[in-house]
C-alpha positions in Angstrom: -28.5 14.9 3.7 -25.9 16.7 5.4 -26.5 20.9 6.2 -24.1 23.4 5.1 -22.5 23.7 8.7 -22.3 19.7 8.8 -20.8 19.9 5.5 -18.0 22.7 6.4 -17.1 20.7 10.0 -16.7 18.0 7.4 -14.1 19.6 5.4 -12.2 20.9 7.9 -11.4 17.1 9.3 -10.6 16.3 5.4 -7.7 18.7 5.2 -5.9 16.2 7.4 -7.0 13.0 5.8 -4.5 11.8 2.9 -6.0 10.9 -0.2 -6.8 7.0 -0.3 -8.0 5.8 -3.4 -7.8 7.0 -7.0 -9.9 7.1 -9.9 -8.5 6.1 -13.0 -8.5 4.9 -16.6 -10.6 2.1 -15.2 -13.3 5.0 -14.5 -16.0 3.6 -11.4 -16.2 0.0 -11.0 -18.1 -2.2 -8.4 -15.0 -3.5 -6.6 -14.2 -0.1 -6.1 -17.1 1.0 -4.4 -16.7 -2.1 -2.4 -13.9 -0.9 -1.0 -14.4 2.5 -0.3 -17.8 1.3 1.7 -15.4 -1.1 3.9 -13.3 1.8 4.1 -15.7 3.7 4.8 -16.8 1.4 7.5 -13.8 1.9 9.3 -13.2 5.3 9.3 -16.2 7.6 8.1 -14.4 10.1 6.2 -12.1 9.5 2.9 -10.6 11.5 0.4 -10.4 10.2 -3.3 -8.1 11.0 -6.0 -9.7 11.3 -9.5 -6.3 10.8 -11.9 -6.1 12.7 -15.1 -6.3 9.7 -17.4 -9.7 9.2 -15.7 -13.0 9.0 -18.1 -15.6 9.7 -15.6 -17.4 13.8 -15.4 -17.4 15.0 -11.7 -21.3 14.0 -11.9 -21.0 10.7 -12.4 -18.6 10.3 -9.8 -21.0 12.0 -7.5 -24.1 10.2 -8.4 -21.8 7.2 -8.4 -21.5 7.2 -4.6 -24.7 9.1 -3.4 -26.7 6.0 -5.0 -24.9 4.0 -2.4 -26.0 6.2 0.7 -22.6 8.4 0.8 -22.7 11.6 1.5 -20.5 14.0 -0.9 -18.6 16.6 0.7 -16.5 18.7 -1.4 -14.8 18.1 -4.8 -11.6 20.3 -4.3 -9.3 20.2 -7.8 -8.6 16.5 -8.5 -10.0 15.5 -5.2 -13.6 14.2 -3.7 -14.7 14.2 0.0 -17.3 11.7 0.7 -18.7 10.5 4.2 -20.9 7.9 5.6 -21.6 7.4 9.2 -20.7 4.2 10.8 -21.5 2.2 14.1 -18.1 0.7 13.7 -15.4 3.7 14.7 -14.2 3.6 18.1 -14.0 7.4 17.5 -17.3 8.4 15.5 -17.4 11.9 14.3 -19.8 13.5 16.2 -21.7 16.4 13.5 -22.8 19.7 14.3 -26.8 19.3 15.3 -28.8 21.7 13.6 -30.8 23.7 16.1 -34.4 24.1 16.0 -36.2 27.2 17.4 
């Protein structure tokens, strides 16, 4: 579960990332989710369209991903955030630590 500062560092390193995959017609599919966890894999962060013709609600899409470990970061407009840390980036993102008193 990611905190509310992890979650705004987060958003500020989407701004730059295009939009990868879409979400259409075809709605959430397993080969889909296969290949945004190998993406994933690669590069931690990734920004998904969700086209207009699509028949999924904003909470499916969420629940969706979350029930494979990904962490949802922001929906912005036609757009979802998601992020999952992986021991495969040359560069990992490196989150804010929450302190502890």
């Amino acid at each position: 579960m990611l905190t509310p500062k992890q979650k705004a560092f987060l958003k500020s390193l989407a701004n730059k990332v295009p939009a990868t995959f879409q979400i259409g017609k075809e709605g959430l599919s397993e080969n889909l989710l296969t290949d945004v966890l190998n993406y994933l894999n690669r590069h931690e962060i990734i920004k998904i369209s969700v086209l207009q013709n699509a028949t999924v609600e904003d909470s499916e899409i969420i629940e969706f991903f979350e029930s494979a470990h990904i962490e949802f970061v922001q929906k912005i407009g036609r757009q979802v955030v998601l992020y999952k840390h992986s021991n495969n980036v040359k560069d990992p993102i490196v989150l804010p630590v929450k302190k502890t008193k």
